[in-house]
C-alpha positions as CSV (number, residue, x, y, z in Angstrom):
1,X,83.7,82.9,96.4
2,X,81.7,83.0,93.3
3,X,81.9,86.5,92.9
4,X,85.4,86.2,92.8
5,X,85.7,83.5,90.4
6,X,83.4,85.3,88.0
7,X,85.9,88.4,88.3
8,X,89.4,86.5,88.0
9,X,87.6,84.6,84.7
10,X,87.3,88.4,83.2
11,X,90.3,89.3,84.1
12,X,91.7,85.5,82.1
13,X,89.4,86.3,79.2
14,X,91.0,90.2,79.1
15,X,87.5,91.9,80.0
16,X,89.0,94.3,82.2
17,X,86.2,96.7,82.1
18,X,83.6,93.8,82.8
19,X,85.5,93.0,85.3
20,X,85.7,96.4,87.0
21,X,81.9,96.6,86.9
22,X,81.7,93.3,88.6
23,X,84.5,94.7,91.4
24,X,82.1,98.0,91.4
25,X,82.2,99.6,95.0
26,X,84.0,96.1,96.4
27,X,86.5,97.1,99.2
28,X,87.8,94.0,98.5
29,X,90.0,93.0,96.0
30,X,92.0,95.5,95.7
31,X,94.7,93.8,93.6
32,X,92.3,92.6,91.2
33,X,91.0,96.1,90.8
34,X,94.4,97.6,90.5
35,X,95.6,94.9,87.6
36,X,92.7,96.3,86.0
37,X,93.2,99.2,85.9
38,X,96.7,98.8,84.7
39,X,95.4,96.4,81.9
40,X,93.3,98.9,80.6
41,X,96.2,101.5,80.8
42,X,94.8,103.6,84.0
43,X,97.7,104.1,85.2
44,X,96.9,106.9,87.6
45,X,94.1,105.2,88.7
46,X,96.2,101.9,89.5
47,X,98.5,103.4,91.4
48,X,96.2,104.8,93.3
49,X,94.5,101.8,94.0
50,X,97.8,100.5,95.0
51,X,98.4,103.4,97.3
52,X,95.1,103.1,99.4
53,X,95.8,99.0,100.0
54,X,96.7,97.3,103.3
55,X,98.1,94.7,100.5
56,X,101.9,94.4,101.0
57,X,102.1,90.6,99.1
58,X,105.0,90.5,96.3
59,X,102.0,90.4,94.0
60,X,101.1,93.2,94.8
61,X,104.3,94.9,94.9
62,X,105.1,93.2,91.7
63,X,102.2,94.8,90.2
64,X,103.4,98.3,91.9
65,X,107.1,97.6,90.7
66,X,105.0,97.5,86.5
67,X,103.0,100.2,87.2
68,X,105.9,102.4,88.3
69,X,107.7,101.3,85.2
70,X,105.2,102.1,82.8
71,X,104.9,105.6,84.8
72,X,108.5,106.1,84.1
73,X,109.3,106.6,87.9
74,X,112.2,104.5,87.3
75,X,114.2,105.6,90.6
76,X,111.2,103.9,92.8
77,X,110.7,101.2,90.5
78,X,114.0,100.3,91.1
79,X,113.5,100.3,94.6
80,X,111.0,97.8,94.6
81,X,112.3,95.6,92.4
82,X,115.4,96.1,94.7
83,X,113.1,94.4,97.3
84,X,111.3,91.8,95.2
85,X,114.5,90.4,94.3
86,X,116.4,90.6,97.6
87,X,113.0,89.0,99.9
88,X,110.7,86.9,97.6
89,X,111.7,83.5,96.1
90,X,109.3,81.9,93.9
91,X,108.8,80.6,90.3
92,X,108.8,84.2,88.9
93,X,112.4,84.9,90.5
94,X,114.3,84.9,86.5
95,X,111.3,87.6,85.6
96,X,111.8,89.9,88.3
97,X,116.2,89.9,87.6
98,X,114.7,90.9,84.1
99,X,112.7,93.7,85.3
100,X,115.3,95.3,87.3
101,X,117.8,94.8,84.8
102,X,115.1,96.7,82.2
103,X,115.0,99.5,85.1
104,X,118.5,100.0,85.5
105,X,119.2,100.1,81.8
């Protein structure tokens, strides 16, 4: 639990390569390492991060549905977004119509 506190502090404080080196060879926390990633523009590397997890939370496919968009796969962006919208209500619900607006412009 401390070890994950330490890493979601980095992450706050935008020390996304800190907080990589913390993660290191973690199995774990695989969205954690994947917002990383993204932060620091590793795309690639993000997604692929994405790809390999079990993770199927709307955080997660949140963070898919951004990384796809700065990838400029619009169609499965759209997609996702598609399903964000349709299946998870939350607080973030005006932000994700936004998105998919953005995607289908």
């Amino acid at each position: 639990a401390a070890r994950h506190c330490k890493i979601v502090c980095l992450i706050q404080l935008n020390q996304f390569t800190d907080a990589l080196k913390a993660l290191n060879d973690d199995e774990g926390m695989q969205f954690e390492r994947a917002y990383c990633f993204y932060r620091s523009n590793n795309i690639e590397q993000s997604l692929s991060v994405i790809r390999q997890s079990s993770d199927d939370s709307p955080r997660m496919k949140e963070l898919l549905g951004q990384v796809l968009y700065r990838a400029e796969s619009y169609k499965e962006c759209l997609t996702i977004y598609r399903d964000l919208v349709s299946n998870t209500v939350d607080d973030f619900e005006h932000e994700r119509v936004a998105n998919l607006a953005a995607v289908q412009a």
